[in-house]
Structure formats: structure tokens, C-alpha cells
C-alpha positions as CSV (number, residue, x, y, z in Angstrom):
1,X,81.6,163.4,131.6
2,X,83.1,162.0,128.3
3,X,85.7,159.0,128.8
4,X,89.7,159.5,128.4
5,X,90.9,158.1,125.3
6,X,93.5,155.3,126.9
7,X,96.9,154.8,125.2
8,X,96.6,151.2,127.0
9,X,93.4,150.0,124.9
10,X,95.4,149.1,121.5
11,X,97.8,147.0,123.7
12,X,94.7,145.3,125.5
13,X,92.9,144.4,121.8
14,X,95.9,142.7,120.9
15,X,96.6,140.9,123.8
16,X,92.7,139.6,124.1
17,X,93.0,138.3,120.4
18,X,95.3,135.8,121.8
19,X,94.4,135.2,125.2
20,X,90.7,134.2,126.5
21,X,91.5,135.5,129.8
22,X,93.5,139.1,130.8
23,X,94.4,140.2,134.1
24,X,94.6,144.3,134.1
25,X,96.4,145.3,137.3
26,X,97.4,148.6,139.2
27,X,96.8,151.2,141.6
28,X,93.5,151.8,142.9
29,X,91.1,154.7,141.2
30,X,93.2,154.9,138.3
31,X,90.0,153.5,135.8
32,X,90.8,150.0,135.3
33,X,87.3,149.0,135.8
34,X,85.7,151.6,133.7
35,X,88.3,150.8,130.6
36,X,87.6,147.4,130.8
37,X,83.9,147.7,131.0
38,X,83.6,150.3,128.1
39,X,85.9,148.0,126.1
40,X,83.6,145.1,126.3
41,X,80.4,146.2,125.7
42,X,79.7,145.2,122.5
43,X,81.6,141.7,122.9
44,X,81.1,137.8,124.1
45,X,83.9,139.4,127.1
46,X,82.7,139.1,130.5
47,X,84.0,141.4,133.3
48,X,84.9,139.4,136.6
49,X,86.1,140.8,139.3
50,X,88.1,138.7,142.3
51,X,86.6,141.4,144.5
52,X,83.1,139.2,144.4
53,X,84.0,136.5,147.0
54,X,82.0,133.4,145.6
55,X,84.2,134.5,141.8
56,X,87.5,134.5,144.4
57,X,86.3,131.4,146.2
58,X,85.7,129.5,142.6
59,X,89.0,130.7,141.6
60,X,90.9,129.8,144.4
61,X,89.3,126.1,144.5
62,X,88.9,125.2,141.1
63,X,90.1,127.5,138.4
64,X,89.9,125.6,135.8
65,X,85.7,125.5,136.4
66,X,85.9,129.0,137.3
67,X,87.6,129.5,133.7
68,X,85.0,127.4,132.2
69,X,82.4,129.6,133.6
């Protein structure tokens, strides 16, 4: 199955240009995941999610090493 194309992407590009962290937030099974993932896989981007509890953990205790990582 071919991927949507998302009105949201443009707005995410800019954003990430000046920002080396984004938070994309919103109801569950909407494709949030699967945008961001397609979006970065031919970039230095990582994809973290705060559902991994030692990456929640990290963030909760010390983000600034967590943002280092």
C-alpha cells in the first residue's frame, strides 16, 4: 500500500531546519510514526520514541544527556 501524501510534512521540514529536536503529538493510529519514519530515512534524524522506557527513563533523569545522545 502506497503512503498518503501528508499536508503536515512541509510544516515539519521547516520546523526541523531550526530545531534539533521535534515533538509530533496526537491521537493514536493516525500515522505519526510512519510520517516521521518515512521522513527521515535518508537523514542524520533519529526516531525516539518515549514509549521505550530506558529513552523515557533517560529523559526523565537527565535530558540534557538524553538530548546529547
Amino acid at each position: 500500500m502506497a503512503d498518503l501524501e501528508r499536508t503536515l510534512v512541509p510544516t515539519i521540514e521547516k520546523t526541523a531546519k531550526g530545531f534539533r529536536v521535534l515533538l509530533l503529538n496526537g491521537q493514536r493510529q493516525v500515522g505519526k510514526t510512519t510520517l516521521l519514519k518515512n521522513m527521515i530515512k535518508d537523514s542524520k534524524r533519529k526516531y525516539i520514541s518515549l514509549d521505550d522506557t530506558e529513552a523515557k527513563t533517560l529523559a526523565q533523569n537527565d535530558p540534557e544527556l538524553f538530548l546529547q545522545q
